[in-house]
C-alpha positions in Angstrom: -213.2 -42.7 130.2 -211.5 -42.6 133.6 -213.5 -42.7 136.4 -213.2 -42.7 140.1 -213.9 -46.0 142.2 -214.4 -46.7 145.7 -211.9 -48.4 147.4 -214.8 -51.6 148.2 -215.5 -51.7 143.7 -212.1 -51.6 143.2 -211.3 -54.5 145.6 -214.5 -56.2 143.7 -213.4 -55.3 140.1 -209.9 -57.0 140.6 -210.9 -59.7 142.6 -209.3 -59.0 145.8 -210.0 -58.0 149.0 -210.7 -54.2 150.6 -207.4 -54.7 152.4 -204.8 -55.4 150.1 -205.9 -52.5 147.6 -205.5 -50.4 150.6 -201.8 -52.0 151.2 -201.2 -51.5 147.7 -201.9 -48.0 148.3 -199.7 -47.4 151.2 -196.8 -49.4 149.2 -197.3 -46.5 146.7 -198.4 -48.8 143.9 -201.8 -47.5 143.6 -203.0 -43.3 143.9 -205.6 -42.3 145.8 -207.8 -39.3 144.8 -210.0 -38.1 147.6 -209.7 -41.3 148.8 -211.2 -42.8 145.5 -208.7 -44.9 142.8 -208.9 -44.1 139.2 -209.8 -46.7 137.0 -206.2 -46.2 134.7 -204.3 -47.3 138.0 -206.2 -50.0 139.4 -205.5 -51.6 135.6 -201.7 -50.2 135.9 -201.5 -52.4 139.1 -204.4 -55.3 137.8 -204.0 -55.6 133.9 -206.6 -58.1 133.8 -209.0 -55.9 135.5 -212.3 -55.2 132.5 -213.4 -51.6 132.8 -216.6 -52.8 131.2 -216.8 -54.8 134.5 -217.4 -51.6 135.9 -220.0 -50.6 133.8 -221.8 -54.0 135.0 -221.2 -53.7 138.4 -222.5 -50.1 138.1 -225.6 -51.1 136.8 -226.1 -54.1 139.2 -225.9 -51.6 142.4 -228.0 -49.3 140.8 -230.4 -52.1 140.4 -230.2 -53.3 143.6 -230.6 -49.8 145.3 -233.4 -48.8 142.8 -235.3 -52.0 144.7 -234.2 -51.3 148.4 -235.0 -47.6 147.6 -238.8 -48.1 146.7 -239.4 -50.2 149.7 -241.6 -48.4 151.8 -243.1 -49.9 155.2 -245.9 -47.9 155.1 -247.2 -49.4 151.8 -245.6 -53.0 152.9 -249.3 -54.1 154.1 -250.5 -53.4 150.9 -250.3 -56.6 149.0 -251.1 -54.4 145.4 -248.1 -52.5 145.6 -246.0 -55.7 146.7 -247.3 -57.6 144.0 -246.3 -54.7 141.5 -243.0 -54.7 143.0 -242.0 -58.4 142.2 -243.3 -58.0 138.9 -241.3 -55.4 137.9 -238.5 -57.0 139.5 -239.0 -60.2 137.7 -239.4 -57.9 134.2 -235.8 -56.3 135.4 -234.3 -59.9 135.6 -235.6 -60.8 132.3 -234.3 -58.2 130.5 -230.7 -58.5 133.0 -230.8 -62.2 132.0 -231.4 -61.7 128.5 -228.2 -59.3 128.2 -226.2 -61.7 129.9 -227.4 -64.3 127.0 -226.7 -61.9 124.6 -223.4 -61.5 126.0 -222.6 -65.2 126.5 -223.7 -65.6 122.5 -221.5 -63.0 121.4 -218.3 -64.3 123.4 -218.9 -68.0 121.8 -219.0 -66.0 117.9 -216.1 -64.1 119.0 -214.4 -67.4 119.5 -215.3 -69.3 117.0 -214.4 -66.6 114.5 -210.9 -66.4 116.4 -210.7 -70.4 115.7 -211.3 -70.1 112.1 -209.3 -67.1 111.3 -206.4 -68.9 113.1 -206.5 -71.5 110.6 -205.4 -69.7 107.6 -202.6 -67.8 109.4 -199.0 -67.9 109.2 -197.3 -69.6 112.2 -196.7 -66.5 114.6 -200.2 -65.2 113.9 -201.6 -68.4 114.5 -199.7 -68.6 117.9 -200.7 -65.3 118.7 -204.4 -66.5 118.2 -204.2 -69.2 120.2 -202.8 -67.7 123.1 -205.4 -65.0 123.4 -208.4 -67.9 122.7 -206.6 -69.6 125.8 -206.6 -66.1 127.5 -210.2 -66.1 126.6 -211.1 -69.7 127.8 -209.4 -69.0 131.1 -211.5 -65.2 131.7 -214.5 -67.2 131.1 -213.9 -70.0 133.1 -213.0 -67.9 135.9 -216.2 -65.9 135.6 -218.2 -69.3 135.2 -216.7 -70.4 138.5 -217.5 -67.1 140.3 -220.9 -67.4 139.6 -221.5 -70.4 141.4 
């Protein structure tokens, strides 16, 4: 599905700044749609950009304004409704941390699959294999060295 993204989650979903997505635009390498980029051109122009990144990202804001939203100054006195708060923030992050597991687990079977199937392939399949396991190695690493 194409979707429309704000300039700031596209910057975030190819791993540049606010600024040069908006010089890419003015070069005329990216369209605009009511000042919004669809997701097909911001891979056109960033191939390595995952629309299931988006998806993530999505679901992190959401998240994060679900927990700003409820916040309510009135009630901030009352430690009950604090305390019911941070629990069902700390039930959100086991369940976000638990996908992200589930995720991680995957990615290593996916690989190790790749790994075994390249050993019973003809040459140009098996170099084929191993460039997109090195592709694979490098996505990961890059997301293992964002996270810190």
């Amino acid at each position: 599905m194409d979707h429309l993204l704000s300039l700031s989650k596209a910057a975030k979903l190819a791993g540049v700044s606010r600024q040069i997505i908006q010089e890419k635009i003015q070069d005329g390498y990216l369209e605009t749609f009511e000042g919004h980029v669809r997701m097909s051109a911001l891979v056109k122009v960033y191939p390595d950009v995952d629309p299931e990144s988006s998806a993530m990202l999505e679901r992190v804001e959401r998240l994060q304004n679900n927990a700003v939203n409820k916040y309510n100054p009135d009630e901030a006195n009352d430690g009950l409704t604090l305390a019911s708060q941070v629990h069902r923030l700390q039930v959100e992050l086991v369940e976000v941390c638990a996908e992200l597991e589930s995720y991680r687990t995957l990615t290593a079977e996916i690989q190790e699959r790749l790994i075994a199937m390249r050993e019973g392939c003809e040459r140009r399949e098996r170099q084929m294999l191993q460039a997109l396991l090195k592709w694979m190695s490098m996505q990961i690493g890059q997301h293992s060295k964002a996270k810190q």
